[in-house]
C-alpha positions as CSV (number, residue, x, y, z in Angstrom):
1,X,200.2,161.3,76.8
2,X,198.8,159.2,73.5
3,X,195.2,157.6,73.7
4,X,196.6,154.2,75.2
5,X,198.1,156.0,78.0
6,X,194.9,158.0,79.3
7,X,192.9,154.9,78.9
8,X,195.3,153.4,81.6
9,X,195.0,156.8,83.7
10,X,191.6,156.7,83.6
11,X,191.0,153.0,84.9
12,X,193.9,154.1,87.8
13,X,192.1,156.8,88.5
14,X,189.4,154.7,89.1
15,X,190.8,152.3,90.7
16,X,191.9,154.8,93.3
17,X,188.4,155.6,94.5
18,X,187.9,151.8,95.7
19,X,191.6,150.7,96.6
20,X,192.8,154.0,98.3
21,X,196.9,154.4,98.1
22,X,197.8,150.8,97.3
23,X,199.8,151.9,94.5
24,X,201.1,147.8,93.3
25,X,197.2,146.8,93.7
26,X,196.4,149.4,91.3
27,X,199.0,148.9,88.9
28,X,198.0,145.0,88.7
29,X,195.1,145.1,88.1
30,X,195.2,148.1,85.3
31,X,198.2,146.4,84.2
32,X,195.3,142.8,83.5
33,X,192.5,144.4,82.6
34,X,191.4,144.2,79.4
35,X,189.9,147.5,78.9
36,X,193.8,148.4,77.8
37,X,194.1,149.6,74.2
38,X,197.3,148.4,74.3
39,X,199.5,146.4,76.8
40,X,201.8,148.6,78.7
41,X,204.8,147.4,81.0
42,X,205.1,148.0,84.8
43,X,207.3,150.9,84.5
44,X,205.4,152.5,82.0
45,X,202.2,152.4,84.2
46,X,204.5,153.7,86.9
47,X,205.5,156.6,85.4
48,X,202.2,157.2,84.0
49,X,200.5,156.7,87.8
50,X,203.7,158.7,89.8
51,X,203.3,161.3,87.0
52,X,199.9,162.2,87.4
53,X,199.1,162.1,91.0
54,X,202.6,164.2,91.9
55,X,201.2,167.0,90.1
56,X,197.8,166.2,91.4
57,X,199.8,167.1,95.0
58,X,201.6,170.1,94.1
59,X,198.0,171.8,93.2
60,X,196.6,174.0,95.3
61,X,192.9,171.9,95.2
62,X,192.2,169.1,97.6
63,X,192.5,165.5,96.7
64,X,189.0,165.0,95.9
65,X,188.6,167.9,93.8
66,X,191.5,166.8,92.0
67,X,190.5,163.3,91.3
68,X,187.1,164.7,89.9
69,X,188.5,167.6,87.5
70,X,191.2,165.2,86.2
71,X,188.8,162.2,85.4
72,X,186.2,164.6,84.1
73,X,189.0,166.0,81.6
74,X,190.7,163.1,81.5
75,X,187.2,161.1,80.2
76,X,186.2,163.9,77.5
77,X,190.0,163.8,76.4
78,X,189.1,159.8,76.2
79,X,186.2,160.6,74.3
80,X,187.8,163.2,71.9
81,X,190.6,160.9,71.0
82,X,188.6,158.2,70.4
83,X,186.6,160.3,68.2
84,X,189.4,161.5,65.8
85,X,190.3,157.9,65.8
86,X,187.2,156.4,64.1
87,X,187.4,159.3,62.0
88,X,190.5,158.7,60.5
89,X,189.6,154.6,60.4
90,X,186.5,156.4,58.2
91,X,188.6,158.0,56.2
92,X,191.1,155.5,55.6
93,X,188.9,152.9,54.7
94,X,186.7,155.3,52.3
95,X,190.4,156.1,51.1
96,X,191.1,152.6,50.3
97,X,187.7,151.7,48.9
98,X,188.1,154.8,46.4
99,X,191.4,152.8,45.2
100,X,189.8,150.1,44.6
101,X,187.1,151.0,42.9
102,X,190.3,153.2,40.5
103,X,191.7,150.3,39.9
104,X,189.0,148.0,38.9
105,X,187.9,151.3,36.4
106,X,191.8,151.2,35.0
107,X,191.7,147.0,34.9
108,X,188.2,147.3,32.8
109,X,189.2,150.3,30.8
110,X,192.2,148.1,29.9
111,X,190.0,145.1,29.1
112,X,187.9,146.8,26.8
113,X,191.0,148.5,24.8
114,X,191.7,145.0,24.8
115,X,189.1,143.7,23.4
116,X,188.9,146.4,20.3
117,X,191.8,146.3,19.6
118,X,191.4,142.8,18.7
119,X,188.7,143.3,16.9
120,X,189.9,145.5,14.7
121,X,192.9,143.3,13.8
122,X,190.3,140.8,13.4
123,X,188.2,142.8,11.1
124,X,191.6,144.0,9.3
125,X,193.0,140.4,8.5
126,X,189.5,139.0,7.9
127,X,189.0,142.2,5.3
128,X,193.0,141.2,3.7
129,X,191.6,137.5,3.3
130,X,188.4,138.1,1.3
131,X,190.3,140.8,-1.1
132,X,192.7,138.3,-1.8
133,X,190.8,135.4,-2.3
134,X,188.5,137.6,-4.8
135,X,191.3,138.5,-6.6
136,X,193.4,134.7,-7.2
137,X,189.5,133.3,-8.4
138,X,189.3,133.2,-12.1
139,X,186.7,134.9,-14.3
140,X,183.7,132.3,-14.7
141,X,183.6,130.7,-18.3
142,X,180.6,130.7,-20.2
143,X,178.7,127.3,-20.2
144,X,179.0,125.1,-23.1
145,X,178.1,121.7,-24.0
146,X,181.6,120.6,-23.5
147,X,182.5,122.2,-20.1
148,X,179.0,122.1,-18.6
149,X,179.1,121.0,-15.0
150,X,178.2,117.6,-14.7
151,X,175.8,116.8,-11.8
152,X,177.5,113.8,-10.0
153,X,180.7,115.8,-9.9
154,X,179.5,118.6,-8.9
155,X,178.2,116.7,-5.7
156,X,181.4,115.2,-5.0
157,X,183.0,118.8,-4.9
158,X,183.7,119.7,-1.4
159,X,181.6,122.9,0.1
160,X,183.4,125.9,1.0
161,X,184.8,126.0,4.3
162,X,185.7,129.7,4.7
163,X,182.1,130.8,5.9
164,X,182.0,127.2,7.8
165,X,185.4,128.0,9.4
166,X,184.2,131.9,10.5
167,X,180.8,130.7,12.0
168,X,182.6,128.3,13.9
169,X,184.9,130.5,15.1
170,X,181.6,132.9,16.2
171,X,180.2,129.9,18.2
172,X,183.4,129.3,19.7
173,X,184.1,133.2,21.2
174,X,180.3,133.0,22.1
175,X,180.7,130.0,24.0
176,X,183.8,131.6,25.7
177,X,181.5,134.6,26.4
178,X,179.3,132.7,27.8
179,X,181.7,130.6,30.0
180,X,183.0,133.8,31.2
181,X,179.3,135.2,32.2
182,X,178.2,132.5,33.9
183,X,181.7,131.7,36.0
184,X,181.5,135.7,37.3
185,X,177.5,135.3,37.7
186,X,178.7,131.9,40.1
187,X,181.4,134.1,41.9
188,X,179.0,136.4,43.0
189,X,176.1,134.5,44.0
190,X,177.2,131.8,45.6
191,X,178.4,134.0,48.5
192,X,175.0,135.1,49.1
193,X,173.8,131.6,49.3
194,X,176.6,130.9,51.7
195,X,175.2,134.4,53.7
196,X,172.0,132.9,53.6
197,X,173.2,129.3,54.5
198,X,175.6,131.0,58.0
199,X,172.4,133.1,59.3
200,X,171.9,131.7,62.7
201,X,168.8,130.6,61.6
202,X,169.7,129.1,58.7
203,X,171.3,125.5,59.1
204,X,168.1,123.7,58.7
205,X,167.6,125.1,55.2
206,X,171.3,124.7,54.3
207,X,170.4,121.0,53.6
208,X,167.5,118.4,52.5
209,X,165.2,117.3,54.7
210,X,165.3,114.6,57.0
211,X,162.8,111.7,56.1
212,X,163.0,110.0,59.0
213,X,162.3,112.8,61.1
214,X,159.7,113.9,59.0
215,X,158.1,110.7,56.9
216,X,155.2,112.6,55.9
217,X,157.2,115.6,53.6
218,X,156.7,114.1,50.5
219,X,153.0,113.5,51.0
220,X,152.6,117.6,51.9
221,X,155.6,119.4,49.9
222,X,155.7,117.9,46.1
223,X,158.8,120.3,44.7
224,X,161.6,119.9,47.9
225,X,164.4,122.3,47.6
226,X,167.1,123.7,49.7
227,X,169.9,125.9,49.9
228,X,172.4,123.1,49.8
229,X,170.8,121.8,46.2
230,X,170.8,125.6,45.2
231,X,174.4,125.9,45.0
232,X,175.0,122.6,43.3
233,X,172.1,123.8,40.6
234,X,174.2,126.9,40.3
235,X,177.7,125.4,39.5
236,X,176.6,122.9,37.0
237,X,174.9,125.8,35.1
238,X,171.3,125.0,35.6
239,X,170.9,128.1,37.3
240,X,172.1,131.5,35.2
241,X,170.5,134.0,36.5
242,X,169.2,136.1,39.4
243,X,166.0,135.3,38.9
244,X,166.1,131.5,38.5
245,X,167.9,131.3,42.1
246,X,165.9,134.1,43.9
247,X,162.9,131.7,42.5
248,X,164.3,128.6,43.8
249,X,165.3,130.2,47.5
250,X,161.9,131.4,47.7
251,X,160.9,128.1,47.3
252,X,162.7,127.0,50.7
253,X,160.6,129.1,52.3
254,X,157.5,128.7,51.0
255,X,157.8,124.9,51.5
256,X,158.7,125.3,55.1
257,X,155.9,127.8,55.9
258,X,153.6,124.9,53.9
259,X,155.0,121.9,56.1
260,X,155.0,123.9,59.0
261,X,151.8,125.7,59.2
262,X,151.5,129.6,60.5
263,X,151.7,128.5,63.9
264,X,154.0,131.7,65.8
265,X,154.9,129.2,68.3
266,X,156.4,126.8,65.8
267,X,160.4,127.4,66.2
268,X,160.4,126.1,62.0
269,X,158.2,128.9,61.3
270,X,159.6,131.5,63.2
271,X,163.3,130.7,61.6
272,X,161.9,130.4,58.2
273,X,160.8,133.8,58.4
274,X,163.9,134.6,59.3
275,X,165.7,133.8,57.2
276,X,163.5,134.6,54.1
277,X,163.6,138.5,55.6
278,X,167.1,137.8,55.5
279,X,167.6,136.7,52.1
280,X,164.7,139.1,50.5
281,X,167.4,141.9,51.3
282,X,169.9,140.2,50.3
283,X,169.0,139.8,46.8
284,X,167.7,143.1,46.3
285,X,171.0,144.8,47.7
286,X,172.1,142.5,45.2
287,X,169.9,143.9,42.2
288,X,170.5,147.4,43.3
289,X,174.2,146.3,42.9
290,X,173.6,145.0,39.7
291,X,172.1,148.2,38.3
292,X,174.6,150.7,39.4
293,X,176.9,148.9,37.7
């Protein structure tokens, strides 16, 4: 029998003890509960029920003893099973994780081929440019009175736009880089302000404060902040890094235990606690993260 099938045995078995012989009792109720690993049909419990307490008859042990030495073997095989189970979902999943973590090595081994690669076309053509232009300019003619430069010409010649053109183009790829930083710094942290927002405690922080339910705030808590505001901050790129948010979410906290006093009895207290415990790990799984990287 696989796992699904002693699971069943083992509730019939069960079952037995308090319902006696009444075989299409048993089988109902095995065949509802919801202790099943898998649903099985009425045949199949049938077979499974006819099977085992046949050549639980044709023993030479009494009923009783039966019963016991089956459910005892029957509950360790249960166990065993069971075991090997997790073991494999262990494996499997370490499996899988290892994959992934093979993958995204390949995807940024690829990126940074990439990425030298282009820079060393870059460097080649920008090295082609400046030989050429040096060789097309003409050899510099000694001043005299007739071809000296004249001063209000000289300011109406337009500036070179070759250095002009490459700084730009520095500003630009830095900008990009930037972009780039600051939307994967977003992707990341914005899930642990959504963590922080779904605690169970942590819906009245996910927002800002009520006035009308509390009209004095502004008279006791001068900087208000919550989570809600956070995340806003951190899309439009006020917020860039770990320590500019872990700042402001600390600030949540601090202003609720201000407003709400130390009092233990104080549910606002107690859930503010809460929730800055909570988030405390948070970021520093977070910075751990960060450094193994």
């Amino acid at each position: 029998m696989n796992l699904s099938e002693n699971v069943a045995l083992l509730q019939c078995l069960d079952l037995k003890r308090q319902l006696g012989d009444n075989e299409e009792k048993i089988l109902k109720q095995v065949s509802e509960s919801p202790f099943l690993l898998e649903p099985l049909n009425t045949e199949e419990l049938k077979r499974i029920y006819h099977q085992t307490f046949t050549d639980s008859e044709t023993g030479g042990k009494t009923d009783d003893e039966t019963k016991l030495d089956k459910r005892s073997q029957l509950r360790q095989d249960v166990m065993n099973d069971l075991f090997n189970e997790l073991n494999n979902c262990v494996k499997s999943y370490d499996a899988i994780l290892e994959q992934q973590a093979e993958e995204k090595s390949k995807i940024k081994e690829k990126e940074e081929k990439a990425v030298q690669e282009t820079t060393t076309v870059t460097d080649s053509v920008s090295k082609n440019l400046r030989s050429k232009r040096k060789s097309s300019e003409p050899l510099p003619e000694e001043p005299t009175l007739s071809n000296a430069p004249d001063i209000t010409a000289a300011a109406s010649v337009p500036v070179a736009t070759g250095a002009t053109t490459r700084a730009a183009s520095r500003r630009q790829t830095s900008q990009d880089e930037e972009k780039t930083n600051l939307k994967k710094f977003q992707n990341v942290i914005l899930p642990v302000l959504d963590n922080i927002s779904n605690h169970r405690y942590g819906a009245p922080f996910s927002h800002p404060v009520n006035r009308k339910e509390a009209q004095d705030y502004d008279s006791l808590i001068f900087h208000p902040q919550d989570l809600r505001t956070i995340k806003n901050m951190v899309r439009e790129g006020n917020l860039t890094t770990i320590e500019e948010v872990y700042r402001e979410v600390l600030r949540v906290f601090a202003n609720c235990k201000m407003y709400n006093g130390g009092d233990p009895s104080s549910a606002m207290s107690i859930w503010g606690d809460e929730c800055f415990r909570f988030s405390g790990e948070l970021f520093e799984m977070f910075k751990q993260a960060s450094i193994k990287r």
